[in-house]
NUVO-737344 format. One record per residue (C-alpha): residue number from 1; residue in three letters; x, y, z. Coordinates in steps of 0.02 Angstrom, whole numbers. Layout:
BEGIN
NUM:Ala:X:Y:Z $
...
END
This chain:
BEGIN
1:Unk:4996:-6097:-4360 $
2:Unk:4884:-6141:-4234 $
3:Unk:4906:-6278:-4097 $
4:Unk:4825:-6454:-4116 $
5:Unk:4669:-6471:-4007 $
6:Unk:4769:-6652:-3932 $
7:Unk:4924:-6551:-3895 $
8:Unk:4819:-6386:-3805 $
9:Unk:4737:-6544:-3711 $
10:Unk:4917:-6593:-3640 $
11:Unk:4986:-6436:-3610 $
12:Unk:4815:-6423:-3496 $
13:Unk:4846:-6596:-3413 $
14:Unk:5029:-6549:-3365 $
15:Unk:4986:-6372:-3297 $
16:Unk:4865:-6432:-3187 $
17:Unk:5008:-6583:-3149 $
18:Unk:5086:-6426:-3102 $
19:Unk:4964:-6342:-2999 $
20:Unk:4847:-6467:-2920 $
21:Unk:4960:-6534:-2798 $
22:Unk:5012:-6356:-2721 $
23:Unk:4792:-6337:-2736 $
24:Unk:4761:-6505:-2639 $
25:Unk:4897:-6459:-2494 $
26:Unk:4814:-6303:-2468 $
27:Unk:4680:-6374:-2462 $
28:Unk:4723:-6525:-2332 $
29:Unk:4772:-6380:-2213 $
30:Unk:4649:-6264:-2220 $
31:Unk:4546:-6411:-2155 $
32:Unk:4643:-6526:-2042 $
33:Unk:4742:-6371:-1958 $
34:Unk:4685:-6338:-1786 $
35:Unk:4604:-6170:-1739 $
36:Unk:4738:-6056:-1639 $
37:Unk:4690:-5905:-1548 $
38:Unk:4855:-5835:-1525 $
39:Unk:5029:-5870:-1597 $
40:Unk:5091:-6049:-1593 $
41:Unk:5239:-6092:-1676 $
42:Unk:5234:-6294:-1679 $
43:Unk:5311:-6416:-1799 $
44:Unk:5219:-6517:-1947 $
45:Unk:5060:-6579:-1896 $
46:Unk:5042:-6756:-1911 $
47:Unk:4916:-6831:-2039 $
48:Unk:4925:-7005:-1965 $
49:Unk:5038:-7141:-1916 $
50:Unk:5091:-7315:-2012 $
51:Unk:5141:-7443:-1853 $
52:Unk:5290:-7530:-1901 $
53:Unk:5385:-7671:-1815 $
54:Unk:5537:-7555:-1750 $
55:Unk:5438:-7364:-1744 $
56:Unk:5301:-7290:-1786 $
57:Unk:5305:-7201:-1967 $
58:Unk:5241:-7053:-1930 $
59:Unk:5152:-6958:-2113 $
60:Unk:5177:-6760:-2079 $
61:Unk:5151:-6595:-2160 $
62:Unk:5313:-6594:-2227 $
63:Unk:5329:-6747:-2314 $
64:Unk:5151:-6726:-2390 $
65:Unk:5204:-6545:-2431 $
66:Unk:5374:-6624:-2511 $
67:Unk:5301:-6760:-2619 $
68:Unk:5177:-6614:-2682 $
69:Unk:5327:-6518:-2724 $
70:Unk:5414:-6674:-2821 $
71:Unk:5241:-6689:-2912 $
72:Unk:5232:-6507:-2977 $
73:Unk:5435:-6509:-3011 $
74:Unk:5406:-6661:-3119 $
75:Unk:5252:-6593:-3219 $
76:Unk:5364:-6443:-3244 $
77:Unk:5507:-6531:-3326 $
78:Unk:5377:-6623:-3431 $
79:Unk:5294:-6457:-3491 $
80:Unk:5472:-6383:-3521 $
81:Unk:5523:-6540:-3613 $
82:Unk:5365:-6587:-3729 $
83:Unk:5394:-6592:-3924 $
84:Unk:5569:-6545:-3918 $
85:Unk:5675:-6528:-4079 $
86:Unk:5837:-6501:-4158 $
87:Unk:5806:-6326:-4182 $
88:Unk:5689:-6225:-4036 $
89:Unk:5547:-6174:-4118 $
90:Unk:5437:-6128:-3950 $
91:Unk:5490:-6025:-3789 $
92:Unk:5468:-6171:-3678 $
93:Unk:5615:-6259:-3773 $
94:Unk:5720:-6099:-3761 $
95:Unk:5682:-6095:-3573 $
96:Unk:5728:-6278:-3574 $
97:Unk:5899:-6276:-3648 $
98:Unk:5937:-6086:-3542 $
99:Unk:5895:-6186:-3390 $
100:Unk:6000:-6352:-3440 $
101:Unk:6162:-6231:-3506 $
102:Unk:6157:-6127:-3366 $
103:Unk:6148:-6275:-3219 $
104:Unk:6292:-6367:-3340 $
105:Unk:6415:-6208:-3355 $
106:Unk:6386:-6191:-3154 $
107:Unk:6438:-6377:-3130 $
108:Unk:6575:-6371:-3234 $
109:Unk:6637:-6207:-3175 $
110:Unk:6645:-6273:-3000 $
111:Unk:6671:-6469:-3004 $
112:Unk:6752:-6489:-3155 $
113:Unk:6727:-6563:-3319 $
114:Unk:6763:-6715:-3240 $
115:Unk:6595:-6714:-3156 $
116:Unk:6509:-6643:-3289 $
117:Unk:6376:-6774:-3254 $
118:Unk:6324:-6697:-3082 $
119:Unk:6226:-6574:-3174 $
120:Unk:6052:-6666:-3158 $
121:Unk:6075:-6708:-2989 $
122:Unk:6129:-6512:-2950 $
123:Unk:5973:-6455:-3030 $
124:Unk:5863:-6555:-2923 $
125:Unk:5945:-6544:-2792 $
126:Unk:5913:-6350:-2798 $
127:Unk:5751:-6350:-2876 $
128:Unk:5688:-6457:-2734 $
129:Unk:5751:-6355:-2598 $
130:Unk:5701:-6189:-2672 $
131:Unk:5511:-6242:-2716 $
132:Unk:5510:-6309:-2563 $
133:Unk:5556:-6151:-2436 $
134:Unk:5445:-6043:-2560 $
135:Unk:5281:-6162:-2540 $
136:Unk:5269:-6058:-2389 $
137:Unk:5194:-5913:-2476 $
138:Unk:5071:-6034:-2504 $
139:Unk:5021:-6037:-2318 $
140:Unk:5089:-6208:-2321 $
141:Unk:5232:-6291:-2200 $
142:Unk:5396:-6257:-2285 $
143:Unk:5494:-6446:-2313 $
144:Unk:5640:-6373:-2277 $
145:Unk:5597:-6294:-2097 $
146:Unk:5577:-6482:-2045 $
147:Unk:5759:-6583:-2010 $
148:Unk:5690:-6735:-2051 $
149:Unk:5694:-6689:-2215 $
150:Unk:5825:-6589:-2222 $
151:Unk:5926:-6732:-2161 $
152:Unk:5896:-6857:-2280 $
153:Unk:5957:-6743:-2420 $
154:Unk:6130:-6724:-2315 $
155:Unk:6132:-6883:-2277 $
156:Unk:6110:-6946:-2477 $
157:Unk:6263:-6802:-2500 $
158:Unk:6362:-6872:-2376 $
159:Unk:6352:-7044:-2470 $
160:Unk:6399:-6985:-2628 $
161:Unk:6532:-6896:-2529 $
162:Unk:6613:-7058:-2461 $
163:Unk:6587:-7135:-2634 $
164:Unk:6700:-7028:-2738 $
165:Unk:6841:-7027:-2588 $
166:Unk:6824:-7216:-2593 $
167:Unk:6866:-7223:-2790 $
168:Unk:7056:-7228:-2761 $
169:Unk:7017:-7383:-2633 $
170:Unk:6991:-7394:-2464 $
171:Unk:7167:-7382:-2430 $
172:Unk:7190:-7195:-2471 $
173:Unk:7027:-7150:-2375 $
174:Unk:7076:-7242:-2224 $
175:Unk:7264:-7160:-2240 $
176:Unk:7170:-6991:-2258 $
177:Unk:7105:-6971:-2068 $
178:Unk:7297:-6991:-2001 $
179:Unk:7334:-6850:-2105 $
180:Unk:7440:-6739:-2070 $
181:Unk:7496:-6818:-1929 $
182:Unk:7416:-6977:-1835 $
183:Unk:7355:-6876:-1682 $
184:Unk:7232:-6786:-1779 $
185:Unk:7137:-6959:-1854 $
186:Unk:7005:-6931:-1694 $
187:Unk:6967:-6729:-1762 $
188:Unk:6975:-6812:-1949 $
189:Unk:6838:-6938:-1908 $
190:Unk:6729:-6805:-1809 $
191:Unk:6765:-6692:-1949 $
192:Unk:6694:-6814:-2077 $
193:Unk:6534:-6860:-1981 $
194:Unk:6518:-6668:-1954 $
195:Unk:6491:-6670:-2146 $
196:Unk:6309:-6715:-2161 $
197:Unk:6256:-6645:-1983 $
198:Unk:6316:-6455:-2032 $
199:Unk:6244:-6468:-2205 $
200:Unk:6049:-6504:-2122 $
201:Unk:6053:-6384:-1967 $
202:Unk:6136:-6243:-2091 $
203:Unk:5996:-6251:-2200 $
204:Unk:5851:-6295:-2063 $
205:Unk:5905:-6158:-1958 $
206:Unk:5911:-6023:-2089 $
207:Unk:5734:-6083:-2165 $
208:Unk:5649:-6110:-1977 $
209:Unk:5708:-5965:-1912 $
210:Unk:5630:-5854:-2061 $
211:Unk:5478:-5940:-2029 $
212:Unk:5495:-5887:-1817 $
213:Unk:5527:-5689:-1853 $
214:Unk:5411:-5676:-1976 $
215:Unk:5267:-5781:-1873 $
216:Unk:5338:-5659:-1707 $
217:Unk:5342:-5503:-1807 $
218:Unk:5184:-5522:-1875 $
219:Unk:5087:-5561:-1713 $
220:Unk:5186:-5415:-1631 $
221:Unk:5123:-5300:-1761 $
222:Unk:4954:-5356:-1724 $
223:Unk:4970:-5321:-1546 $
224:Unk:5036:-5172:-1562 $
225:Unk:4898:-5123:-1702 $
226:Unk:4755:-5173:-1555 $
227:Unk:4820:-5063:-1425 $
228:Unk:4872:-4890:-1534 $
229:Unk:4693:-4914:-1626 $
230:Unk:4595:-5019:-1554 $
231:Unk:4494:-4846:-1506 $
232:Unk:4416:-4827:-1669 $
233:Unk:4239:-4874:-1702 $
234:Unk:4151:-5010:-1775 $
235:Unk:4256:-5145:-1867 $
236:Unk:4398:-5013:-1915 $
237:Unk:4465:-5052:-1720 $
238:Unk:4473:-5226:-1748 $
239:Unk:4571:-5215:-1927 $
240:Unk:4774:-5242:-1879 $
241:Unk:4835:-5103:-2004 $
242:Unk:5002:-5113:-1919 $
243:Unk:5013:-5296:-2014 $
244:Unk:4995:-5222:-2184 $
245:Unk:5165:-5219:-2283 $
246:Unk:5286:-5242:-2153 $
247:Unk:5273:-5429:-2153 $
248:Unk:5252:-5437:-2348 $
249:Unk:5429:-5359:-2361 $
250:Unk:5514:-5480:-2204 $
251:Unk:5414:-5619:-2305 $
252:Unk:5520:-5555:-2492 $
253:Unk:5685:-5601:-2384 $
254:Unk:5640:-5748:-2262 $
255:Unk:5546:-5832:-2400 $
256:Unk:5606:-5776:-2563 $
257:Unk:5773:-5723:-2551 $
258:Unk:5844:-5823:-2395 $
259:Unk:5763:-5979:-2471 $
260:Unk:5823:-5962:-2631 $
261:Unk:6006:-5918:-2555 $
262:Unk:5986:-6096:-2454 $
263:Unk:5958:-6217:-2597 $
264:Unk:6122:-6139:-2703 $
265:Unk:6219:-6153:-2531 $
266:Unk:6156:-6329:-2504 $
267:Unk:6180:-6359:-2703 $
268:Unk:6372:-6271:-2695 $
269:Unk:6431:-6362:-2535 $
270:Unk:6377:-6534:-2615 $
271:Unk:6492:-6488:-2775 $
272:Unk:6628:-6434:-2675 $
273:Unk:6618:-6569:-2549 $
274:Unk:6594:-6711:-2679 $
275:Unk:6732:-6631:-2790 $
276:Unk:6852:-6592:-2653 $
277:Unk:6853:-6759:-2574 $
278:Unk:6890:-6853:-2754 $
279:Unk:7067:-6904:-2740 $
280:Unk:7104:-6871:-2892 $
281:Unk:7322:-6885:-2915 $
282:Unk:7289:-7090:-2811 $
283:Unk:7141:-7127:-2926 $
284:Unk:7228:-7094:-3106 $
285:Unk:7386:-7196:-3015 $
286:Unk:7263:-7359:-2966 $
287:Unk:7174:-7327:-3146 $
288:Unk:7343:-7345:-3212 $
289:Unk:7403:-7500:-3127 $
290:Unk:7251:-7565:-3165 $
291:Unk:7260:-7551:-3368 $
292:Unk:7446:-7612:-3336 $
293:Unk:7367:-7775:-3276 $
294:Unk:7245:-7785:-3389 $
295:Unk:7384:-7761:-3528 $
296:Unk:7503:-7907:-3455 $
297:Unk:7362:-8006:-3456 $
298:Unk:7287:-7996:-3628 $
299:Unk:7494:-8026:-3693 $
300:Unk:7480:-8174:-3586 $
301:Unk:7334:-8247:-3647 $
302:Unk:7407:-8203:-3835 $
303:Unk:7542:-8296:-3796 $
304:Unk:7458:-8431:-3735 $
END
């Protein structure tokens, strides 16, 4: 049966939903990054800045490089999602449901069925970090090598975080920092702020410092290349054959494997954080009271 000329239309539109952003950041840095004659390891380069009444808003590599990112991660789910039905009749569907099964099952197995819910949040959460640290084999600035970034996904955690251990009341949170003994509340509090802080430089450092050895590696190679054969003639002497493989097998760790490894460390510390810190025994005692009340009032107002 073949496809419907409107449908081989959309599946065009949302590939190149898909592709064009990673296209137009490649792009934007091939021809606003500054010529460098040797190594230089710097941050993002700044596009431009917004003036705002408190600070400047700066607009960096990495947050154009992110939004690109959410761009191509939300054409995705809409190619993956099109024309669904009952019973998967295309591969995209099968991927689809492998993907949402296997991101559920890993919620549940760690959080609970309780949290069951989580399992949207999980996925982006690690889809979002992982596209992000691999956009470097692009050539582009890796989101996740910049703390800014980094930080405001912590920092979102951290709320959730404080949300769930605020469902029993604030009363059970507050009693929680003078546990197990009083003396330790000032440890308890540092503790709890030291939440969000490890989460960002954890995942920062391991993405940055891929980015350093490779960047050092590389130019050493190159060095190293110049002087051992920089004797040969013609254009041969001036080709760094030292360069070729070496860093294309550093770059399968620091960029493929290390980043992947970050995002389901970043997504399996905010399960076990956000499940951990649910009091659950005080929360199904306060839900109790609470449908006790509502109880005693309801045979009040019958009786009324």
């Amino acid at each position: 049966m073949k496809t419907p000329l409107k449908k081989r239309i959309r599946d065009v539109l949302l590939l190149l939903l898909i592709l064009l952003p990673f296209v137009f950041a490649m792009v934007l840095t091939a021809l606003t990054k500054p010529p460098s004659d040797g190594v230089e390891i710097t941050g993002a380069q700044v596009y431009f800045t917004v003036n705002l009444p408190f600070q400047p808003l700066y607009i960096t590599e990495a947050q154009v490089v992110s939004l690109c990112v959410l761009i191509s991660l939300f054409g995705l789910c809409l190619f993956l999602t099109r024309d669904l039905s009952p019973t998967p009749t295309t591969k995209r569907q099968l991927i689809a449901e492998l993907l949402v099964e296997k991101v559920q099952s890993f919620v549940d197995g760690n959080m609970g069925p309780r949290f069951s819910g989580f399992a949207p949040f999980v996925a982006a959460v690690m889809g979002l970090s992982a596209f992000s640290s691999l956009s470097s084999l692009l050539g582009l600035y890796p989101p996740t090598s910049d703390l800014n970034i980094v930080a405001g996904w912590a920092i979102l955690v951290f709320i959730l975080i404080t949300y769930y251990k605020l469902k029993a009341g604030p009363g059970p949170y507050l009693k929680s920092f003078a546990e197990p003994i009083p003396i330790f509340a000032p440890f308890n509090v540092i503790s709890e702020i030291a939440t969000p802080v490890s989460m960002a430089f954890r995942h920062y450092g391991n993405v940055l410092s891929g980015v350093v050895i490779s960047t050092l590696v590389a130019a050493g190679l190159g060095g190293l290349s110049s002087l051992l054969l920089g004797w040969l003639p013609g254009f041969l002497g001036e080709i760094p054959f030292f360069r070729i493989g070496i860093p294309a097998v550093l770059s399968l760790y620091f960029d493929l494997f290390s980043g992947c490894l970050q995002a389901f460390i970043f997504a399996m510390l905010t399960m076990l954080y956000v499940s951990g810190g649910f009091p659950e025994e005080a929360y199904e005692k306060r839900e109790a009271k609470r449908k006790k009340k509502r109880e005693r009032k309801a045979l009040k107002e019958n009786r009324a």
